[in-house]
C-alpha positions as CSV (number, residue, x, y, z in Angstrom):
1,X,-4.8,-4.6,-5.4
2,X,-5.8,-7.0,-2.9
3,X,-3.7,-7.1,0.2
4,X,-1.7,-10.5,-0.9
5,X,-1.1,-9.5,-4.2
6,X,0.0,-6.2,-2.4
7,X,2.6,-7.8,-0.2
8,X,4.2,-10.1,-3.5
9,X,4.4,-6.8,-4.9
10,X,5.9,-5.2,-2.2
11,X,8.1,-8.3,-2.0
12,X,9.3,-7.9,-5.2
13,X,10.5,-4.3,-4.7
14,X,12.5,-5.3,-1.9
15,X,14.2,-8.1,-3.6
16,X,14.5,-5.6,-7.0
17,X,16.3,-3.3,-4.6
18,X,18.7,-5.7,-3.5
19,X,19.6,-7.2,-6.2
20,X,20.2,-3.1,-7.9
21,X,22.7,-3.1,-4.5
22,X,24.4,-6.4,-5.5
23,X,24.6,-5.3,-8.8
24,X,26.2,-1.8,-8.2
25,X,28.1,-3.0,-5.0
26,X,26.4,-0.4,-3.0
27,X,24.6,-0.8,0.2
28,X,20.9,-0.5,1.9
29,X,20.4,2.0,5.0
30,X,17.4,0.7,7.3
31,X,15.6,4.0,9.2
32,X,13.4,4.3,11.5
33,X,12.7,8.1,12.0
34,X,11.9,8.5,15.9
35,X,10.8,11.9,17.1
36,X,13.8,12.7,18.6
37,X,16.3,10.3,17.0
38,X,16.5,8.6,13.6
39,X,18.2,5.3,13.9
40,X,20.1,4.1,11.6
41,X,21.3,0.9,9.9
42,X,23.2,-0.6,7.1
43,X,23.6,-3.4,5.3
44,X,26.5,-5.6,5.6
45,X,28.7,-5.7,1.7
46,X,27.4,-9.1,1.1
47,X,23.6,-7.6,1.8
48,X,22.4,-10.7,4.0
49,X,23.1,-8.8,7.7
50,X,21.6,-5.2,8.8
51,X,24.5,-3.6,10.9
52,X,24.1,-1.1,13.7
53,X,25.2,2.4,12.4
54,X,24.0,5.1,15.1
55,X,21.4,7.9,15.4
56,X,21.4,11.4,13.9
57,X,19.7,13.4,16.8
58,X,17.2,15.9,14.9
59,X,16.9,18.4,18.0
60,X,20.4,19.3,16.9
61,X,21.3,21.8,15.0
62,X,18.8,23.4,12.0
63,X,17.1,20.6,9.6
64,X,19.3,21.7,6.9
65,X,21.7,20.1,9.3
66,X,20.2,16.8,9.8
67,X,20.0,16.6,6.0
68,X,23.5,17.7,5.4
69,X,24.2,14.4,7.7
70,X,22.0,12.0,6.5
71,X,23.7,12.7,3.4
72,X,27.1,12.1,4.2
73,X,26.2,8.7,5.8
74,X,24.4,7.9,2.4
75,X,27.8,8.9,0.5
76,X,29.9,7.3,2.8
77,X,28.1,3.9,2.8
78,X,27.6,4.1,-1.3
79,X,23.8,3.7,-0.7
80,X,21.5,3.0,-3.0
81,X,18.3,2.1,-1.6
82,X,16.6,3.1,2.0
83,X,14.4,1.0,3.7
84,X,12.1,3.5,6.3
85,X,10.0,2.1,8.7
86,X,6.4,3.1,8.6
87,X,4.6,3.3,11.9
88,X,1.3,1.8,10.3
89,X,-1.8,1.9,13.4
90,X,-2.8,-1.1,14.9
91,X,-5.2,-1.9,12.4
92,X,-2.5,-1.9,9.7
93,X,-3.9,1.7,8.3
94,X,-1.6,4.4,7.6
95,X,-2.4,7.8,10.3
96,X,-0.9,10.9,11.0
97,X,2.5,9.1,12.0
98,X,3.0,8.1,8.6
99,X,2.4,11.2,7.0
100,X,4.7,12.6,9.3
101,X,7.1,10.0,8.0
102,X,6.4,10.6,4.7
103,X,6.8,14.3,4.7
104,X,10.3,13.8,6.6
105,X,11.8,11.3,3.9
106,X,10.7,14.0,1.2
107,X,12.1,16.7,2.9
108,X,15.3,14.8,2.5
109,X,15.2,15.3,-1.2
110,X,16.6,11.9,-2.1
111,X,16.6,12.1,-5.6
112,X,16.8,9.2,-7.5
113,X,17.2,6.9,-4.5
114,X,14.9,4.0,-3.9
115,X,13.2,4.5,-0.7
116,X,10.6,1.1,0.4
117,X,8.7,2.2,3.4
118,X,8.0,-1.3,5.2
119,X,5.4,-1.9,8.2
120,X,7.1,-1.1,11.3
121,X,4.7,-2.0,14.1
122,X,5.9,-3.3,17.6
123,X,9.8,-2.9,16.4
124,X,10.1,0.0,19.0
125,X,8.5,-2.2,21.7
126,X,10.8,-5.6,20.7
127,X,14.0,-3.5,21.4
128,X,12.9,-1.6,24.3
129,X,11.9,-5.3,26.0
130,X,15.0,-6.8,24.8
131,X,16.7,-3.9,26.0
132,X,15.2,-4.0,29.5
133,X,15.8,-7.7,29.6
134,X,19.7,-6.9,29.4
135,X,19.0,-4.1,32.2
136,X,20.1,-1.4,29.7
137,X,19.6,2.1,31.6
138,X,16.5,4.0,30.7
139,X,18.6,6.7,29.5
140,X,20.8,4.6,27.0
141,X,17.5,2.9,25.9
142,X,16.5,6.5,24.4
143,X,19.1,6.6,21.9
144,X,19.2,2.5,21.2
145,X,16.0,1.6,20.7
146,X,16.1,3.8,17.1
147,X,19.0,2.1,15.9
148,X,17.6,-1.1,17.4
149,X,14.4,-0.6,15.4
150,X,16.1,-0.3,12.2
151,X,18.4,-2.5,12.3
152,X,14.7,-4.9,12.8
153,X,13.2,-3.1,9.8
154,X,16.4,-3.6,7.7
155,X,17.0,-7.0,8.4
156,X,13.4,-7.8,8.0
157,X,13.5,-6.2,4.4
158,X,16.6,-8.0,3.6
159,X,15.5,-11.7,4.7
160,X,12.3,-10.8,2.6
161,X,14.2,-9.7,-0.2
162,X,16.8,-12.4,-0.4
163,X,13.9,-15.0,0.1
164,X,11.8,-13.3,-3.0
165,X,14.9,-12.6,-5.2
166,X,15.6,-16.7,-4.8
167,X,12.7,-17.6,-5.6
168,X,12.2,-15.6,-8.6
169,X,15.6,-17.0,-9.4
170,X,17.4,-13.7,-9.2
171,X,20.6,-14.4,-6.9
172,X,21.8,-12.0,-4.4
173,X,25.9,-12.6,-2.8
174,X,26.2,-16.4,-1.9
């Protein structure tokens, strides 16, 4: 595939995925797996605005743990599709990050769930300036900046989605 017809297609999968969440009235969950923290975010019921949900702190407790609580925010929210950022290099190529990524979303043995893994270069960065620009402590930016980040990736995969679902003439909640 070349890399535009790779993005439409990519597109497409995000707009398919919310339009399954319309659909089924269930909800998206944006992530962006940190290495101490996994922010979290959800979609709002209409699925036009990525919410601010909190971080599960993976130095706590055993990884059967973190996966017990991962799934208990997916049952609580009525999820149905995850959006996980990917940290992608510089020069767009996937590295040892995103295998790390990768390996972590599989360990959470999602079943049938549709996972998109979007690009999430510089959302990190974006919060952690915005964050300093508000004179946010140091120590609360550890724990924001995940949820910060995914609430970036979510929304970003949400515009996208609602923008390609339009124009393929699929509609998504008014």
């Amino acid at each position: 595939l070349s890399m535009a017809s790779s993005r439409v297609a990519h597109a497409e999968m995000l707009a398919a995925m919310l339009l399954r969440a319309h659909r089924t009235s269930t909800r998206i969950i944006g992530v962006d797996p940190g290495t101490r923290y996994t922010g979290l975010a959800v979609s709002s019921n209409c699925l036009q605005y990525a919410l601010p949900l909190g971080v599960l702190d993976r130095a706590r407790g055993t990884a059967l743990d973190h996966k017990a609580a991962f799934h208990e925010v997916l049952r609580k929210h009525k999820v149905s599709g995850l959006v996980v950022g990917l940290p992608l290099t510089l020069s767009g190529i996937e590295g040892d990050r995103c295998a790390h990524v990768r390996g972590y979303v599989s360990g959470l043995k999602l079943g049938e769930l549709h996972v998109a893994f979007v690009d999430e270069r510089y959302t990190t960065a974006t919060v952690r300036r915005s964050l300093r620009n508000i004179n946010v402590s140091r120590q609360k930016q550890e724990r924001s900046k995940d949820v910060g980040a995914a609430l970036l990736i979510l929304q970003a995969a949400i515009d996208i989605g609602i923008s390609t679902a339009r124009r393929l003439k699929g509609t998504v909640a008014a």
